[in-house]
One Martini backbone bead per residue (centre of mass of N, CA, C, O) as a GRO file, in nm:
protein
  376
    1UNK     BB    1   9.421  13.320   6.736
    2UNK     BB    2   9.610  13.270   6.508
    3UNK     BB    3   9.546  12.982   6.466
    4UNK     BB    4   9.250  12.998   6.452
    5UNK     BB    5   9.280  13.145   6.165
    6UNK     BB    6   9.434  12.927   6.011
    7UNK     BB    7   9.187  12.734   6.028
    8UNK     BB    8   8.972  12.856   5.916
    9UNK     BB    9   9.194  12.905   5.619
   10UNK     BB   10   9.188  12.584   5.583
   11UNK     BB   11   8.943  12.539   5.530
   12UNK     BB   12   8.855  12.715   5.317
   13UNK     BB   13   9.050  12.593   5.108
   14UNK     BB   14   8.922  12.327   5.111
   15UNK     BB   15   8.656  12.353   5.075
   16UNK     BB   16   8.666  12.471   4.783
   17UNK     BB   17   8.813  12.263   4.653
   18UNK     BB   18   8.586  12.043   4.666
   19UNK     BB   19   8.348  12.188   4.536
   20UNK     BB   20   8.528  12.230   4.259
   21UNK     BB   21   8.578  11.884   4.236
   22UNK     BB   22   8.246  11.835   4.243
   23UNK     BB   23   8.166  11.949   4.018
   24UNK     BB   24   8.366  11.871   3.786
   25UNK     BB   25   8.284  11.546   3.831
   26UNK     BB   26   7.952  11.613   3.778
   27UNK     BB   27   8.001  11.787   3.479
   28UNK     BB   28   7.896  11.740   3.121
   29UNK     BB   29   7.878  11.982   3.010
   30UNK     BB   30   8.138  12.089   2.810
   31UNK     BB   31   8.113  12.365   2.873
   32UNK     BB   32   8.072  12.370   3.200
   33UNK     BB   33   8.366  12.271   3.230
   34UNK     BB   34   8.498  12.509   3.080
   35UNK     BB   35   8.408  12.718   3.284
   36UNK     BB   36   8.562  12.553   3.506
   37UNK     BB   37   8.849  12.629   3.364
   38UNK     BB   38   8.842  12.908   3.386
   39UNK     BB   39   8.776  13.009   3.663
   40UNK     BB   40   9.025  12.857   3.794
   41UNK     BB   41   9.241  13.027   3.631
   42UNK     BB   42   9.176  13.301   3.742
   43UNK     BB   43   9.199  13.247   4.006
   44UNK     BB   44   9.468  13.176   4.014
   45UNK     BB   45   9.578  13.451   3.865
   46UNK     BB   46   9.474  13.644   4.105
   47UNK     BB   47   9.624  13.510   4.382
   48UNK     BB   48   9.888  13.562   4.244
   49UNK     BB   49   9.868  13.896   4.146
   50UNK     BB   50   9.718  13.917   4.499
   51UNK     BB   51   9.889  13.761   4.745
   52UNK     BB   52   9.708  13.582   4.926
   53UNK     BB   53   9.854  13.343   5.052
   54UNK     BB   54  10.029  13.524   5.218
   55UNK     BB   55   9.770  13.665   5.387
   56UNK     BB   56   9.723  13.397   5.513
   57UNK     BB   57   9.682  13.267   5.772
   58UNK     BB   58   9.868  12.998   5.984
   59UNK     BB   59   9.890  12.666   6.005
   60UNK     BB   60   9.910  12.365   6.135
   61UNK     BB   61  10.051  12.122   5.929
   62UNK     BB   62   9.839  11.885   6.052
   63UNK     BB   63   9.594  12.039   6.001
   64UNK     BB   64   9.602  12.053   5.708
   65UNK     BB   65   9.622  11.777   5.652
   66UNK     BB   66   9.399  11.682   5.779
   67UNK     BB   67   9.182  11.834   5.589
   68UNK     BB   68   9.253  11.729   5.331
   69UNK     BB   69   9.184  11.441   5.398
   70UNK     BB   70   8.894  11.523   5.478
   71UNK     BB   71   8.800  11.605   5.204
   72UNK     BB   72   8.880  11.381   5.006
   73UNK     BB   73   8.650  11.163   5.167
   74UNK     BB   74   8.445  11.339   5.162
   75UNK     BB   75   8.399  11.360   4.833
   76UNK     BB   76   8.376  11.045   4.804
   77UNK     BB   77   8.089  11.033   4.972
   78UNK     BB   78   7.934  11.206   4.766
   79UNK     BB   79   8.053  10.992   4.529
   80UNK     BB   80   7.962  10.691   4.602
   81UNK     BB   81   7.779  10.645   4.344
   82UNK     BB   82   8.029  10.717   4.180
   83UNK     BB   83   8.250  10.552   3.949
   84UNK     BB   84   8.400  10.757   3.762
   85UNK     BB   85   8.484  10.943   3.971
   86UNK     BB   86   8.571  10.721   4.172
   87UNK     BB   87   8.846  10.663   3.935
   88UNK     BB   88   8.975  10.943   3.921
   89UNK     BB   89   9.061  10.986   4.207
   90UNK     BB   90   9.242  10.764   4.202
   91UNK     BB   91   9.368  10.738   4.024
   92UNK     BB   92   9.520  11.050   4.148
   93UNK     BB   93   9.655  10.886   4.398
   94UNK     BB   94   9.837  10.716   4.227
   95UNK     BB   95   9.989  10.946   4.097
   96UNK     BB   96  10.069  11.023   4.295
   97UNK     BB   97  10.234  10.866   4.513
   98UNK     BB   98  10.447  10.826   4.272
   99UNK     BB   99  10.550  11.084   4.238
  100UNK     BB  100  10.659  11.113   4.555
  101UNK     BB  101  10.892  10.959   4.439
  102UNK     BB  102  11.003  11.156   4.205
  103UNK     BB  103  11.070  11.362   4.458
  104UNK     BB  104  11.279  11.214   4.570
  105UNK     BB  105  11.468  11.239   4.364
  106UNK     BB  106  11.473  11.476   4.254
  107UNK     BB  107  11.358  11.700   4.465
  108UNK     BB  108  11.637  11.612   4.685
  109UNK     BB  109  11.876  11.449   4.450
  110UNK     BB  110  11.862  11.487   4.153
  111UNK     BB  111  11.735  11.232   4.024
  112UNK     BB  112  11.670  11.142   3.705
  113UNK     BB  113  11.325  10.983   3.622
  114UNK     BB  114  11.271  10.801   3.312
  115UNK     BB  115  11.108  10.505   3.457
  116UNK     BB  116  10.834  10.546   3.606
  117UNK     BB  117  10.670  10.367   3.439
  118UNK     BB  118  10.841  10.082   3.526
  119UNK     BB  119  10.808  10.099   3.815
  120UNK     BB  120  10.496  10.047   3.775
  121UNK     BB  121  10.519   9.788   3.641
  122UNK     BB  122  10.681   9.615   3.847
  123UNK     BB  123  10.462   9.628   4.086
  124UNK     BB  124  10.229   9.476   3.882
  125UNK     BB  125  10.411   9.228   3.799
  126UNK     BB  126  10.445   9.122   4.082
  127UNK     BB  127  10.147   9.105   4.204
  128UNK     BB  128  10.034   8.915   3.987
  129UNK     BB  129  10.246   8.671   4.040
  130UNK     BB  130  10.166   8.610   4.348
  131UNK     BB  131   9.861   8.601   4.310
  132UNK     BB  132   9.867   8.344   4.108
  133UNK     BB  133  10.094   8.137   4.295
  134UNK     BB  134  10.044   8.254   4.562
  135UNK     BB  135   9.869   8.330   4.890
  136UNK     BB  136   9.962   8.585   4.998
  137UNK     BB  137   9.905   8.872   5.174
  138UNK     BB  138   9.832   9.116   4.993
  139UNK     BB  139   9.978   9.356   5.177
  140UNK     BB  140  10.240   9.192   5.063
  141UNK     BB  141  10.188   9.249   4.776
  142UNK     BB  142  10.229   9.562   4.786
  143UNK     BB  143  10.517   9.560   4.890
  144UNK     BB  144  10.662   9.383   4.692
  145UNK     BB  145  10.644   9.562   4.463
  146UNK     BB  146  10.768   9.758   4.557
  147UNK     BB  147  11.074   9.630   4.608
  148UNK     BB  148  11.107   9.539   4.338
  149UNK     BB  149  11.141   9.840   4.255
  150UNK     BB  150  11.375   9.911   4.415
  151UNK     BB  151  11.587   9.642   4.361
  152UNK     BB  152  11.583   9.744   4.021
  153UNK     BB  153  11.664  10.034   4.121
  154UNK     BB  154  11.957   9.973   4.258
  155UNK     BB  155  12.067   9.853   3.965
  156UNK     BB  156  12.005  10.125   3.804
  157UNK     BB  157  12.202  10.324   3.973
  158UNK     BB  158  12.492  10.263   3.887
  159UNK     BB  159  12.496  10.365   3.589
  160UNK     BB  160  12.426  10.640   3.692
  161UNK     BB  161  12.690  10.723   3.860
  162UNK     BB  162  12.871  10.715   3.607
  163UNK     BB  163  12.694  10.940   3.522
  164UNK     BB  164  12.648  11.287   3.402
  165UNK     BB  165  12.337  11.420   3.334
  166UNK     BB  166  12.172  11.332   3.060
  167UNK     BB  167  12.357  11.032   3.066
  168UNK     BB  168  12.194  10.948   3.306
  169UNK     BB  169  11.941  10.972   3.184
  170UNK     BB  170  11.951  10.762   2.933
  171UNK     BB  171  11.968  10.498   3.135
  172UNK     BB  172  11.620  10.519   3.209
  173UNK     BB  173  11.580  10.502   2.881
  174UNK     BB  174  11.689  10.202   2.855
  175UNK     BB  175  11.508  10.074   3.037
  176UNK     BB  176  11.213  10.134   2.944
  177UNK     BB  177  11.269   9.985   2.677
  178UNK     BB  178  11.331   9.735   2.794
  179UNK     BB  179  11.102   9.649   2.951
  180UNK     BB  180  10.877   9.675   2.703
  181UNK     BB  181  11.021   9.421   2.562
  182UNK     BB  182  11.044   9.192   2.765
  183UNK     BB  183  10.705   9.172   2.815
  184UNK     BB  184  10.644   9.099   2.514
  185UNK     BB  185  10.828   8.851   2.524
  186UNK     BB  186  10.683   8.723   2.748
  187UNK     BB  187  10.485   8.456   2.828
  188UNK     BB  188  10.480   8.443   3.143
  189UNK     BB  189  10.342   8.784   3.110
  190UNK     BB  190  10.160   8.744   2.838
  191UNK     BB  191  10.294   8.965   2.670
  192UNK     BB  192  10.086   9.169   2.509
  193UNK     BB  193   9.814   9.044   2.672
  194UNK     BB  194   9.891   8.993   2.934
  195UNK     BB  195   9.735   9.048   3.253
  196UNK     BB  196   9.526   8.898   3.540
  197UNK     BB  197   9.361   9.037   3.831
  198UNK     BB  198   9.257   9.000   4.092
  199UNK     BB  199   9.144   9.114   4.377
  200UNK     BB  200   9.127   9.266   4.673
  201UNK     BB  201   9.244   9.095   5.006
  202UNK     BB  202   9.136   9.137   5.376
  203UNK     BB  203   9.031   8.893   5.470
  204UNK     BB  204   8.683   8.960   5.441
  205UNK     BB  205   8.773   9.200   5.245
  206UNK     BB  206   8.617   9.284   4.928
  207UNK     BB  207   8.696   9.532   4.683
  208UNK     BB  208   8.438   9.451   4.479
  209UNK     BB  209   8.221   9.546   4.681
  210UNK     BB  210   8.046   9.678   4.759
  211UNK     BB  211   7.914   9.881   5.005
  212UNK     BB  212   7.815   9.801   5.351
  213UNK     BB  213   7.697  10.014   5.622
  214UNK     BB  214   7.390   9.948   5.672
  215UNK     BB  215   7.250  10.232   5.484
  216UNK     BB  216   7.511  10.199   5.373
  217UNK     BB  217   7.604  10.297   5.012
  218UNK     BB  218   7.869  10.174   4.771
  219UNK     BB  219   8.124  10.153   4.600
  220UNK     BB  220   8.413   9.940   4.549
  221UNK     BB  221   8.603  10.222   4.550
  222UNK     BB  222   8.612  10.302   4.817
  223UNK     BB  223   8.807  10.076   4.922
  224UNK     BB  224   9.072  10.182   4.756
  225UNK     BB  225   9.076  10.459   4.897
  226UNK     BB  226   9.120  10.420   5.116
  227UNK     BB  227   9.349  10.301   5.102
  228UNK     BB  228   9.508  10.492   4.964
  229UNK     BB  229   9.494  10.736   5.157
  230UNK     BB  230   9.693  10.592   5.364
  231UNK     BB  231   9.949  10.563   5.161
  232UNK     BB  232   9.982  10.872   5.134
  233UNK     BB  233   9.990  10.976   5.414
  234UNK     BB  234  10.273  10.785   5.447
  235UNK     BB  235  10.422  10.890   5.214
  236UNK     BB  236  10.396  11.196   5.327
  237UNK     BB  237  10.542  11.151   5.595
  238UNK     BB  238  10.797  11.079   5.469
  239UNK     BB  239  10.890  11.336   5.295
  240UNK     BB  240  10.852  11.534   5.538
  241UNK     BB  241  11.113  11.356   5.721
  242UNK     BB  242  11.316  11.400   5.490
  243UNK     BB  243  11.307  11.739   5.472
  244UNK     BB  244  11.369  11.793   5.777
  245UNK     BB  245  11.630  11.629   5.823
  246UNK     BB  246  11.955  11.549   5.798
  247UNK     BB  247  11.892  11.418   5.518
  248UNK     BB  248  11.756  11.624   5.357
  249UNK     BB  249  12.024  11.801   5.388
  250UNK     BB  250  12.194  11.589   5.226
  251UNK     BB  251  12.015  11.566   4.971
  252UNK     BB  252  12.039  11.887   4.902
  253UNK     BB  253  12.372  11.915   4.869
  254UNK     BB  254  12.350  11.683   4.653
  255UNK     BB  255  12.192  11.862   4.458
  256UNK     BB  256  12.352  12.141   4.432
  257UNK     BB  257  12.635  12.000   4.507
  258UNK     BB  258  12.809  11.766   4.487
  259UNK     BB  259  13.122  11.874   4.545
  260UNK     BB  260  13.075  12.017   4.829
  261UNK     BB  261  12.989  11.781   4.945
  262UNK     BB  262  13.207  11.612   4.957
  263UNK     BB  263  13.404  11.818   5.065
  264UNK     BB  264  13.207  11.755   5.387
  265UNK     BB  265  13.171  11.395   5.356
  266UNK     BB  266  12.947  11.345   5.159
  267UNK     BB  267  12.781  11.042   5.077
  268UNK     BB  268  12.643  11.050   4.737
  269UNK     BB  269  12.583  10.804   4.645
  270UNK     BB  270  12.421  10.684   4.857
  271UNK     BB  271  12.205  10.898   4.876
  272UNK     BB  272  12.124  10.829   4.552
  273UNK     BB  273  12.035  10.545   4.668
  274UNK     BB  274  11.835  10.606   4.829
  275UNK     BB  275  11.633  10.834   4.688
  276UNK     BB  276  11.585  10.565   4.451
  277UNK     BB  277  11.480  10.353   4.629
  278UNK     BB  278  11.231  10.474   4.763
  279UNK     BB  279  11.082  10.597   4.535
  280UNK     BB  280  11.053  10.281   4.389
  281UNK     BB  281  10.871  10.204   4.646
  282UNK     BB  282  10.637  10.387   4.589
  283UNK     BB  283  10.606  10.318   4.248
  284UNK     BB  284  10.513  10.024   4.312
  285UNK     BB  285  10.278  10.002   4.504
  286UNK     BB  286  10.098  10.186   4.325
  287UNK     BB  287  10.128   9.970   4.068
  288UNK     BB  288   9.981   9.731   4.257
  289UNK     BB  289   9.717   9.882   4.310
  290UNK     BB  290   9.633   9.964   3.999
  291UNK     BB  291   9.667   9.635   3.894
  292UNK     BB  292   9.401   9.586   4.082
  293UNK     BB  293   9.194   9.746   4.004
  294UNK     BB  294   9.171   9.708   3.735
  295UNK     BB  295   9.252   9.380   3.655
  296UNK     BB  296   9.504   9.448   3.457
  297UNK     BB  297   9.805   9.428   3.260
  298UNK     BB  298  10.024   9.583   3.018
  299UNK     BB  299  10.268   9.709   2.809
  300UNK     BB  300  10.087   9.979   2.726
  301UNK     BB  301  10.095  10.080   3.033
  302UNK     BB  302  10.471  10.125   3.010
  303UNK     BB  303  10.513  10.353   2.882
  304UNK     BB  304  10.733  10.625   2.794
  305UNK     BB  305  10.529  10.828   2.792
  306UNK     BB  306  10.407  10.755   3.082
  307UNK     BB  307  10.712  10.867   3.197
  308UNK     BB  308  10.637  11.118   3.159
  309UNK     BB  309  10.439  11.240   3.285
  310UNK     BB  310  10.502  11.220   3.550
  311UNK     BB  311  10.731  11.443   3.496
  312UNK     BB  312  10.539  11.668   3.428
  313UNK     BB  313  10.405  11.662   3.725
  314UNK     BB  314  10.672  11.781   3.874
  315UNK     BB  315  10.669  12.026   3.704
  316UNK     BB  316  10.395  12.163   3.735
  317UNK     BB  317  10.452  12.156   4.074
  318UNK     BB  318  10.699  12.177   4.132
  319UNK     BB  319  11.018  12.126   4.229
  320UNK     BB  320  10.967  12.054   4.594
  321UNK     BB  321  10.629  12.019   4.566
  322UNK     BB  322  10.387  11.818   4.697
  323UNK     BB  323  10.140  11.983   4.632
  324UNK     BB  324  10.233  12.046   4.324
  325UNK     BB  325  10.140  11.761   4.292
  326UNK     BB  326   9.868  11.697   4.351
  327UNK     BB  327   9.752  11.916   4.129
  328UNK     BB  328   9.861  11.847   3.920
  329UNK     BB  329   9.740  11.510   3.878
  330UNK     BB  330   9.453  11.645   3.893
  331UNK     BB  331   9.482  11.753   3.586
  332UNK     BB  332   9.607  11.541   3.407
  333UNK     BB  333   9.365  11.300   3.486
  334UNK     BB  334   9.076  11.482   3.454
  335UNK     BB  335   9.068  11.641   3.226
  336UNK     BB  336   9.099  11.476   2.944
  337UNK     BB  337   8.811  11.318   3.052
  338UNK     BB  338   8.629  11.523   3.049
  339UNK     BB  339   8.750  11.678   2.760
  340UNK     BB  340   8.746  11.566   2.544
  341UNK     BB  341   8.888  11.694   2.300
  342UNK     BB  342   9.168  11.602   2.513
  343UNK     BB  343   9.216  11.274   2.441
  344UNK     BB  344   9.413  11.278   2.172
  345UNK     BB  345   9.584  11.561   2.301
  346UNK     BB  346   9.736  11.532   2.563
  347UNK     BB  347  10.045  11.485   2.505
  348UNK     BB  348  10.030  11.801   2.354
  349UNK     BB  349   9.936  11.924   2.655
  350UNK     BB  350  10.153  11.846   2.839
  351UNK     BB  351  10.403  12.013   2.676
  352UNK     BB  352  10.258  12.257   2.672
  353UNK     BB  353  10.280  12.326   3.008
  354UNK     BB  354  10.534  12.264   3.044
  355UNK     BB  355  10.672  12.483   2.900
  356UNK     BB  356  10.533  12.723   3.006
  357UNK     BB  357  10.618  12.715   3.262
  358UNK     BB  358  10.953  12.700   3.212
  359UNK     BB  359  10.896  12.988   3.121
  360UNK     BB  360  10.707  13.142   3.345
  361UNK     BB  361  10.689  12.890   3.609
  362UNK     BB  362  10.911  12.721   3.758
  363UNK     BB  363  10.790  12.686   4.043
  364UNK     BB  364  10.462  12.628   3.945
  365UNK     BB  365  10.182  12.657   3.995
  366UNK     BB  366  10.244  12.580   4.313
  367UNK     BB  367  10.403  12.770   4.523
  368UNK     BB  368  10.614  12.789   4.774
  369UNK     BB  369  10.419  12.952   4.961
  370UNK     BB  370  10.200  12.768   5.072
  371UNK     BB  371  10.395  12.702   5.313
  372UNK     BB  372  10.252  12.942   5.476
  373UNK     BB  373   9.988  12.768   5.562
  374UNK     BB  374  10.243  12.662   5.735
  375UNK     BB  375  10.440  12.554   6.005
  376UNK     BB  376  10.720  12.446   5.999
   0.00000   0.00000   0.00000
């Protein structure tokens, strides 16, 4: 009995999200937008000042992920011919994707990664150039484009390690300017003009295709979001099983303590080369999914900038929180396009966003209780 009130209640915390997700993707009018925003804020405020999460009885772990699962594919269904809302859907999780990976960088090992954003772009141009040299199969140039990214984040990670606090961040912040430095100057790479790439295809399957199947049509979109539900389950089943094993324990004591880890005999370089290279192979994926869905990248889409914006999305969801990471995402990628006044000044948003939360609520919008929606 206790189970099945567990999933009642994972059902219906989907069933309402799906709806207000709904809702805001089909608004238009300014005002009505706004509402749906005071609205979120005040409900997201009243269950947390009266534990509301808390009080929800819990449910089998994978049966939330079940159902969230099945939420957003709902979603995607329901605006089946809305191209612009199912491709912020898609942003949304691609960066999400991302963003799981600097979880296990930061979020794990502590090693905190400011070139998120070139490491999605090392992913983009990896998979554009495989795609107009070789033949490989599209399938393997998504991984390859990953690869390609952990293989210069472990390259990356060298100089990390071998300094300690901010100075460790400033080398990822030297990456990133070097990383859009290089390609502005590479004319083999496109250089400021960039490079276009090809439709994603598997076999007779061409993703830029309208959807049809028999009476069912819908948009191209729908294609890429397949893929990317895929690819974020499994990325998600990844992050589950590292911080459940004794990997997790392991990467958890070199974030909180070197001395005592190393002290214990736990091989902190290791792990942080570990953490650091599966991350950005994540990072790699998802910037490869991102630059065949576009069709298009350029140097300007792998700027500073947009690895803080990353780095942001992990402090808003609170770090070690991979829901509060899917929800940063989704504030994050669809607020400032749906509120147009709001899109000339995102990034004085994301900053002011970061600060009141690292005031307000360190452990991010939404708190690591909601761990308790599942049964660990």
């Amino acid at each position: 009995m206790t189970r099945l009130r567990g999933a009642g209640s994972a059902v219906a915390v989907a069933a309402v999200c799906t709806l207000y997700a709904w809702a805001f993707l089909q608004a238009e009018s300014q005002a009505a937008l706004a509402l749906l925003v005071l609205a979120g804020v005040v409900a997201g405020a009243v269950a947390t000042r009266t534990n509301l999460l808390d009080k929800l009885p819990a449910a089998p772990e994978r049966l939330t992920q079940t159902f969230a699962l099945l939420a957003v594919a709902g979603l995607c269904l329901a605006l089946r011919e809305d191209d612009f809302s199912l491709l912020l859907v898609a942003r949304v999780l691609i960066v999400a994707l991302a963003c799981l990976g600097l979880h296990i960088q930061l979020g794990y090992a502590g090693v905190l990664n400011f070139a998120g954003a070139s490491f999605f772009g090392v992913g983009g141009y990896t998979a554009a150039v495989l795609t107009r040299a070789t033949g490989l199969p599209h399938l393997l140039v998504l991984l390859a484009g990953g690869a390609m990214a952990a293989l210069i984040g472990s390259l990356i990670v060298v100089p990390v390690l071998r300094t300690r606090g901010h100075y460790a961040a400033l080398v990822t912040i030297a990456f990133a300017l070097l990383f859009r430095t290089f390609l502005e100057v590479n004319d083999s790479l496109g250089g400021p003009q960039g490079l276009k790439l090809r439709e994603i295809r598997l076999g007779p399957w061409r993703f830029n295709d309208p959807v049809q199947l028999g009476p069912f049509e819908g948009s191209f979109y729908l294609s890429y979001l397949a893929l990317l539900l895929l690819l974020l389950a499994a990325a998600w089943i990844l992050v589950q099983r590292l911080e459940r094993s004794w990997i997790g324990i392991d990467l958890d004591a070199v974030r909180l303590d070197e001395t005592a880890a190393a002290a214990f005999g736990i091989d902190v370089a290791r792990w942080k080369i570990t953490a650091f290279t599966v991350g950005n192979f994540l990072i790699g994926v998802a910037g490869a999914v991102s630059a065949h869905m576009v069709g298009f990248i350029a140097p300007n889409n792998y700027s500073f900038g947009e690895s803080l914006v990353f780095v942001s999305i992990l402090l808003l969801g609170g770090v070690g929180n991979p829901w509060g990471v899917a929800l940063a995402s989704a504030i994050v990628v669809i607020l400032p396009e749906k509120l147009q006044v709001l899109q000339e000044y995102r990034f004085l948003l994301y900053a002011g966003m970061v600060v009141l939360i690292l005031i307000f609520r360190p452990v991010g919008l939404l708190p690591r209780r909601m761990r308790r929606l599942v049964d660990a």
